[in-house]
N, C-alpha and C positions, 0 to 999 in steps of 0.2 A: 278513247277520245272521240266525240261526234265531231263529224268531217261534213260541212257545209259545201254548195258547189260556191266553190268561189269565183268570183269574177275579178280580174285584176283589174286594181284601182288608179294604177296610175295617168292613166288616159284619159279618167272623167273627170266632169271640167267642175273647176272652184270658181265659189263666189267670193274670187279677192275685190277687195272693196277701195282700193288705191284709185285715184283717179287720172286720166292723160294728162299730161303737162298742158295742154289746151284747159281744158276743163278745168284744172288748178287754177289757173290763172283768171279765169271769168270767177269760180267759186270763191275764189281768199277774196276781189274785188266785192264780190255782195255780202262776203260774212263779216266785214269791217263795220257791218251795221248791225248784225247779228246777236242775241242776247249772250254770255257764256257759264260754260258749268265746269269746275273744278273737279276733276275727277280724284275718284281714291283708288288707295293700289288695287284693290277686287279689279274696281270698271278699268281699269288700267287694261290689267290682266283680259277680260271679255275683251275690251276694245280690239288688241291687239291682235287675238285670236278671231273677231270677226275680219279685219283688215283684209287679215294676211291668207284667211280660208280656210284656218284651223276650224272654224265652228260652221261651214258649208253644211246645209244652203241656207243659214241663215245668212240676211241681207241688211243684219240692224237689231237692235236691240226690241223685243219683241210688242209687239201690239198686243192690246186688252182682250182682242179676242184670240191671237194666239196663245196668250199666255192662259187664258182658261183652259184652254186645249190641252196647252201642257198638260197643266195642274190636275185637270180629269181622266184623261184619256192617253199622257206621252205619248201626242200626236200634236202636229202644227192645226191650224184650221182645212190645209188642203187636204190631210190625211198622210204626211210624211212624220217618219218617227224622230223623236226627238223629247229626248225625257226630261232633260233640265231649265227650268226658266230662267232667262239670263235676259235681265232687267235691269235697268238704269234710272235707281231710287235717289230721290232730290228731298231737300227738306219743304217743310210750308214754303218757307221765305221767299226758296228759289220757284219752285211750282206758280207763287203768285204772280213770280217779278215776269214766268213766260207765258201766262197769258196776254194775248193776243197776239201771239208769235208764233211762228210756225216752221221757225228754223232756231237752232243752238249749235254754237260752238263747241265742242269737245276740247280742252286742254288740262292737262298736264301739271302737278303743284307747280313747277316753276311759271307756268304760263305760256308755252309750248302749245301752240295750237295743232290737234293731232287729227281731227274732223269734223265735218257738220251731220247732224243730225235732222234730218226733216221730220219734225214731231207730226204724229197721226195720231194720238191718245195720250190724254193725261188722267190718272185714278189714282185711288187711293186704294190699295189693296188691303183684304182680310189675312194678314197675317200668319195667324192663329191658322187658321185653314191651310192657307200657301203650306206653310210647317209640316202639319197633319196629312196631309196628300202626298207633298214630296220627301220627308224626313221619316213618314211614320211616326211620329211625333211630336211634341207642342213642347217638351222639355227643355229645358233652354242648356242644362248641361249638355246637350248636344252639341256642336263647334258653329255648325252651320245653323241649327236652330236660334243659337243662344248671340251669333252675328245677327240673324234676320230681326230677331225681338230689342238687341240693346244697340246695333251699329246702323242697320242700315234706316234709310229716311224714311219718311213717310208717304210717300208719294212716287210712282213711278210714271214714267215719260218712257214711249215708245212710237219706234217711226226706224226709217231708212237710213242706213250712213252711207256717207262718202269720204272718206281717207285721204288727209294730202301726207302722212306718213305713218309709217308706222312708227310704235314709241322707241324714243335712244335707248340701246346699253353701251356699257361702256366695258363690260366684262364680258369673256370668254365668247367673242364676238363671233369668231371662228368655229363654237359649236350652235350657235345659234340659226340653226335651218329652217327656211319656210316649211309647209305643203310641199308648194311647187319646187323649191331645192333641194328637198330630200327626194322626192319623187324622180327629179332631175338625174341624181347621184342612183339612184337605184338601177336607175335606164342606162345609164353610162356603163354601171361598174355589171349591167346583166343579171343582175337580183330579180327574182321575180317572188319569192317564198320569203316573205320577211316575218318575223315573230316580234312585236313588240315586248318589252319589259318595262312597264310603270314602277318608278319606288321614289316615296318622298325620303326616304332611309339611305343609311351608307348602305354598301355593299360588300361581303365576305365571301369565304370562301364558301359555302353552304350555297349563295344565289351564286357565284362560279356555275359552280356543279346544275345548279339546276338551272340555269339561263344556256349551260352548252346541251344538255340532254331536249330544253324545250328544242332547239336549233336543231339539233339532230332527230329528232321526230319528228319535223312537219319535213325534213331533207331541204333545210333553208337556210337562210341568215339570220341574224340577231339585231335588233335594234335597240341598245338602252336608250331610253326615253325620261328620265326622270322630271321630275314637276320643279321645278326653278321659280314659280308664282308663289300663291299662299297656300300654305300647309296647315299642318295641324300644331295648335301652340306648341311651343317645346320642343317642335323636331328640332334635328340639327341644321344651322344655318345652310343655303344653298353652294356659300362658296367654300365651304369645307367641302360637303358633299361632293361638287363636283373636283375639286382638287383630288380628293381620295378618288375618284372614278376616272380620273386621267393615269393615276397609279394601276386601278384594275384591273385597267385596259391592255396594259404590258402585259397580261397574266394569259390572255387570251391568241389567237393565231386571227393575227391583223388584218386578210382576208376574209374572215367570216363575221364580223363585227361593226359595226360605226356604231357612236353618240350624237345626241342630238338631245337639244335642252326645250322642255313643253312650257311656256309662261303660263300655264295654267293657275286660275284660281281653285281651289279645294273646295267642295262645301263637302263632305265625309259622307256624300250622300248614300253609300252604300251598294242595295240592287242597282236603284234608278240610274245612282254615278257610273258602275261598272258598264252599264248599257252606252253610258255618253263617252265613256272610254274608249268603247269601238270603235265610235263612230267618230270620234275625233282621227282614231289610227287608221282610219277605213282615208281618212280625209290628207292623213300625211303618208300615205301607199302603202302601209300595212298590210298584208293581207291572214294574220294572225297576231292575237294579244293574249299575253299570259292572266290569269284572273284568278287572284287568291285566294284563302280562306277568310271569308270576312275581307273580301277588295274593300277600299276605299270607305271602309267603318272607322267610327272615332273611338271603337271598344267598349270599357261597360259605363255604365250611371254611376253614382257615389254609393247607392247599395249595392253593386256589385253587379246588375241585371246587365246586358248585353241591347244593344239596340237593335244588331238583328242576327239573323243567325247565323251558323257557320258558313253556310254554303247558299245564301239566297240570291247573294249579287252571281253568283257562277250560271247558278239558276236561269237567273233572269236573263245573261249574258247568255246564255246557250238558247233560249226562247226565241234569242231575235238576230241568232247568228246567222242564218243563210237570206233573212231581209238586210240585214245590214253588209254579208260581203266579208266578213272577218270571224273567222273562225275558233275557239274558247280555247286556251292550252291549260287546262285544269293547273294551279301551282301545286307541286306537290313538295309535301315538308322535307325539308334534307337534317337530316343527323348525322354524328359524327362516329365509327364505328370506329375507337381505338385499339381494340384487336387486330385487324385488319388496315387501321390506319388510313381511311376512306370515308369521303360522303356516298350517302345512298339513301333511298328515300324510306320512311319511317315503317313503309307497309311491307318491305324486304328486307325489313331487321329482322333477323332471326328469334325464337322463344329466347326467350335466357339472354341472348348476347347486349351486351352494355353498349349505349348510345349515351352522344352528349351535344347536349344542346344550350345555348344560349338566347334568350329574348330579347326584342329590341328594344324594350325596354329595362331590360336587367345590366343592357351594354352599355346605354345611355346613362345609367344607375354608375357603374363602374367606369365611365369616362368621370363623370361628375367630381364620384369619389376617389379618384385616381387608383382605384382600385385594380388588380392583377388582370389581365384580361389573355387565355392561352392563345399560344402560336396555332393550335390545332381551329381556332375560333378563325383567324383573319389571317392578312399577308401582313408580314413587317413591316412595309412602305408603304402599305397603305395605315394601319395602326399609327407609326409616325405619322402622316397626315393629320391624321385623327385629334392625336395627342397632344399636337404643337397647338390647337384650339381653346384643349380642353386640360390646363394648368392643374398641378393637385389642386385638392380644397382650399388649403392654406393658401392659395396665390391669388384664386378667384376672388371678386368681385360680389358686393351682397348687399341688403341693405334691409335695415331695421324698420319697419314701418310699427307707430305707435298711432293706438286709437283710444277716445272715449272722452265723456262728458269735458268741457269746460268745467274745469277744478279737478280734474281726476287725479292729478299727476304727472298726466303727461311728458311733459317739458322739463320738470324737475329729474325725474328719471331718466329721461333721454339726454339730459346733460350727464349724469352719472355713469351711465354708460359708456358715453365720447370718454370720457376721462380714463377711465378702466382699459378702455379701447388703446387710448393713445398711450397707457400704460405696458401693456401689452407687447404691441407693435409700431413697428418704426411707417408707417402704411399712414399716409393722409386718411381721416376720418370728416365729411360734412356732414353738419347738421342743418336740416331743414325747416324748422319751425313753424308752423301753421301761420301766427300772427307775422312773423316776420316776411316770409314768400309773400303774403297780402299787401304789404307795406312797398313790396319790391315788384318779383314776379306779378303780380295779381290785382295789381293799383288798380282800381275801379269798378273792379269786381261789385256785382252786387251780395248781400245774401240772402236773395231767391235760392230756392234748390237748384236750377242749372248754374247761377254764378257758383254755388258750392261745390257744385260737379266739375264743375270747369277749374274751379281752385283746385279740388285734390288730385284732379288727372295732372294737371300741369308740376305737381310736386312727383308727379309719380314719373312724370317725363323727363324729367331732370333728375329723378334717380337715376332713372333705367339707362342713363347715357355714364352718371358716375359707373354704375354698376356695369356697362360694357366695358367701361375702361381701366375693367377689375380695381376699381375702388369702393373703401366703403362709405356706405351713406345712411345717415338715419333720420329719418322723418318724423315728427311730432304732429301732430293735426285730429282736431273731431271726428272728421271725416267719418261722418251718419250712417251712407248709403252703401249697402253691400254691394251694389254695382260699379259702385265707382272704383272701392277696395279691390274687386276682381279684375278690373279694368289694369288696372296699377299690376297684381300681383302675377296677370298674363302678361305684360309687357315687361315686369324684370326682370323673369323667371326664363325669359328669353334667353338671359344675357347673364345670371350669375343667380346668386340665390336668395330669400326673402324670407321676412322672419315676421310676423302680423304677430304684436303684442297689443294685445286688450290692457288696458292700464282700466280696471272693471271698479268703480266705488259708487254707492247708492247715489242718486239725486241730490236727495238732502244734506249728505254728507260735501259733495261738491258745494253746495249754496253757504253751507256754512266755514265754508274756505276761498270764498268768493272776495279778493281781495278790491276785484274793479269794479264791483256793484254792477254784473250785468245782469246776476241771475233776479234782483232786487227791479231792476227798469222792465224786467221782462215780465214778470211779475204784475207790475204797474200797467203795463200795456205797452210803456214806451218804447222799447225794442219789440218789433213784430218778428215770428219767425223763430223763437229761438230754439237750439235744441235741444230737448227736454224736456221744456216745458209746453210751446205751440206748435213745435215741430218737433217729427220721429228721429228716436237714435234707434238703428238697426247694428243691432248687438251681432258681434261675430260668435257666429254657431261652433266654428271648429279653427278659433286660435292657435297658433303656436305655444303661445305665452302665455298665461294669463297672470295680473300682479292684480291683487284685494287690496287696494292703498287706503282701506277704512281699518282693516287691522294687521297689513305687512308694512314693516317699515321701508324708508327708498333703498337702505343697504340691502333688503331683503329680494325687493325685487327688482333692482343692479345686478343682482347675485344668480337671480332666473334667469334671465336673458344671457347674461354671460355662462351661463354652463348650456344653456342652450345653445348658442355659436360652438363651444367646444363640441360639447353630442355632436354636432351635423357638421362638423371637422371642418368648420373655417378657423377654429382658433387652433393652435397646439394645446395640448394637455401641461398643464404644469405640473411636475415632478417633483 
């Protein structure tokens, strides 16, 4: 393991960005004139972490010429390291509405003013490039590429903050430690040797085992650290997580251990992230971070390729460990040797002798599917944790999402379906209708493509709330654009499971089943926009479902959909 000189961190000084109750008090008087910007959870998450010193020495959300710095060179413009661009993106609207302003209020969705912002640049950045320098890539199935290209705005604003708070939680408040209060707590309790442990993941016995051997190699402490902000879609929520990690903690000698929760935003940056990893832990008194195989990778593309490699971010992470002050504790893979009845890591399993191992994604698979999960994998009480989330199949929460032309079918099958459904099971069933949400949800909507976009996230918003509350829901809607359909199938995929049926029948066939004469006015000219005909339908590539309603009849494909809910075991099998 390379041994960096380290310099102990908790003595140097942060740039917490709070300001004196003086100061407060003249500042909130002048931002009452002040333009303001809504922030989203990402800028949430940055804000909080420049507040509080987690992101020391920055001082604000970054200026135009630092952020080139980044972007080229993972240096500030004075020459201090710092890999990740953390930028606060506004739409046109808002970008317009601050010109000639040179100060913004920072708040909160409910309206919670959290601080002002003294803008020093406003651009519009290259994207595409940003992508390709920091991600290694322009692909947008990347997590963090595929937010920068579809979520965030177009325009960024950069300048200084000043902090009149940091953001409310309202959970687990108690593990919620500054910088300066975990730095506090280290000095107190005479830590000097701390090992961080980053995981957006639960925790088993396998990281047991190798979270005590990191501890015992550097002759220190341990710090879990897990990421509480935004992860990677689909992980498991954070208050499960940290529930199961209040269990794991029992498992450990109470002396060598604390938690501490990071409101970190994710971008799955990889090398670059693992380097901004350090230096965050460098900044909450770390003086070592564990760094995995493939840290902080979003894993492979839809063909299978990998974004990067196994060992680049360790790489990169051990490059810049004795500039940084936090020293690399390589992860090393733990297995499970049931001979012996012990973890030990993968490179001191014997020729011959049998190991077993589980993925965190095969465990996720096996929560889902309430599938067997062994004692030798996890602890009981933590498993119980786990469990109490994650209901068999049959109990979960799902929802049918139907797509394709006006005339396709749509609507006629997704009532087939309900019925079937409500045959089935005693389980509330909603249906959400395209033309109906419009009439209710969506009154005014135009159809422009963003009124369209904005129509089918909003039906997808109101799934994904049935579907947290393990109910089912089925959607019927056009809904054109693959982006939008992504949008919807990450946010309910969050929370229960989702079934993208193509109701697929040619154009023509639709116009000649045209009961309200729109495909006729669209035709004519008099509906502009339509889709099919002046506007794109973006056919789904890799459906769930797909029903031919030019030569399957509606029994036939009522009949798809439902043994597809059986297969992926939200229905029981009928006997």
């Amino acid at each position: 393991m390379p041994t960096a000189t380290l310099v102990r961190p908790h003595g140097e000084k942060l740039s917490e960005l709070i300001v004196s109750e003086e100061r407060r008090a003249t500042l909130w008087e002048l931002a009452i004139g002040f333009p303001s910007v809504m922030l989203t959870p990402r800028q949430i998450c940055d804000l909080e972490l420049l507040i509080c010193g987690g992101f020391s020495p920055l001082r604000g959300f970054l200026s135009r010429r630092d952020y080139e710095s980044v972007l080229r060179d993972m240096r500030l413009e004075c020459g201090t390291l710092w890999p990740m661009p953390i930028t606060l993106d506004v739409s046109d609207e808002v970008a317009k509405g601050l010109v000639g302003s040179d100060h913004v209020v920072l708040r909160d969705p409910t309206g919670l003013a959290l601080a002002v912002l003294h803008i020093e640049d406003r651009w519009k950045p290259d994207k595409v490039r940003e992508a390709e320098l920091v991600f290694g890539t322009a692909c947008e199935e990347h997590p963090g590429v595929g937010y920068l290209m579809q979520k965030a705005k177009d325009w960024y604003v950069g300048g200084t903050v000043e902090g009149f708070r940091l953001p409310p939680h309202h959970d687990f408040q108690e593990l919620r430690k500054t910088p300066a209060e975990l730095r506090e707590y280290f000095d107190v309790h005479g830590w000097e040797r701390i090992v961080a442990f980053q995981t957006r993941n639960p925790m088993h016995r396998a990281h047991k085992e190798l979270t005590d051997r990191a501890a015992r190699d550097i002759d220190g402490k341990l710090l879990i650290h897990p990421v509480v902000g935004m992860t990677k879609p689909g992980d498991v929520d954070h208050f499960t997580r940290v529930r199961s990690y209040k269990k794991l903690l029992t498992h450990y000698e109470d002396t060598e251990v604390t938690i501490s929760l990071l409101p970190l935003a994710m971008r799955m940056g990889g090398p670059r992230e693992a380097v901004w990893h350090a230096i965050i832990r460098k900044n909450y008194g770390c003086t070592h971070l564990v760094v995995g195989r493939d840290h902080a990778g979003p894993g492979k593309t839809s063909m299978g390729q990998p974004f990067y490699g196994p060992y680049e971010a360790q790489d990169l992470a051990e490059a810049f460990s004795k500039e940084i002050g936090v020293d690399v504790v390589p992860f090393r893979v733990m297995v499970y040797a049931p001979a012996s009845g012990v973890y030990k890591p993968i490179d001191e399993v014997a020729e011959g002798e049998e190991m077993l191992s589980i993925s965190g994604t095969e465990f996720r698979r096996r929560l889902e599917m309430g599938e067997e999960i062994p004692e030798w994998f996890s602890y009981p009480d933590v498993l119980s944790e786990l469990l109490s989330t994650y209901p068999p199949r049959e109990q979960q929460g799902f929802a049918i999402f139907f797509t394709g032309f006006s005339g396709s079918g749509k609507s006629t099958i997704a009532n087939g379906v309900r019925m079937k459904l409500l045959e089935r099971t005693a389980r509330p069933v909603t249906l959400l209708d395209g033309d109906i949400v419009r009439r209710h949800l969506s009154k005014g909507l135009g159809f422009s493509a963003k009124g369209r976009s904005a129509n089918v996230q909003r039906i997808g918003y109101v799934a994904s709330e049935v579907t947290r509350h393990r109910g089912i829901v089925i959607c019927a809607a056009i809904a054109p654009y693959a982006a939008d359909r992504k949008v919807n199938r990450d946010r309910i995929e969050c929370y229960g499971g989702y079934v993208e049926v193509f109701v697929d029948a040619p154009i023509d066939v639709c116009e000649e089943r045209d009961v309200k004469g729109l495909y006729a006015k669209a035709r004519a000219g008099i509906i502009k926009g339509f889709t099919g005909i002046d506007d794109p339908y973006e056919a789904p590539i890799e459906a769930d479902v797909v029903c031919h309603t030019d030569r399957e009849s509606v029994e036939e494909c009522v009949h798809k959909v439902m043994a597809k809910l059986t297969d992926l075991g939200f229905l029981p099998r009928i006997s």
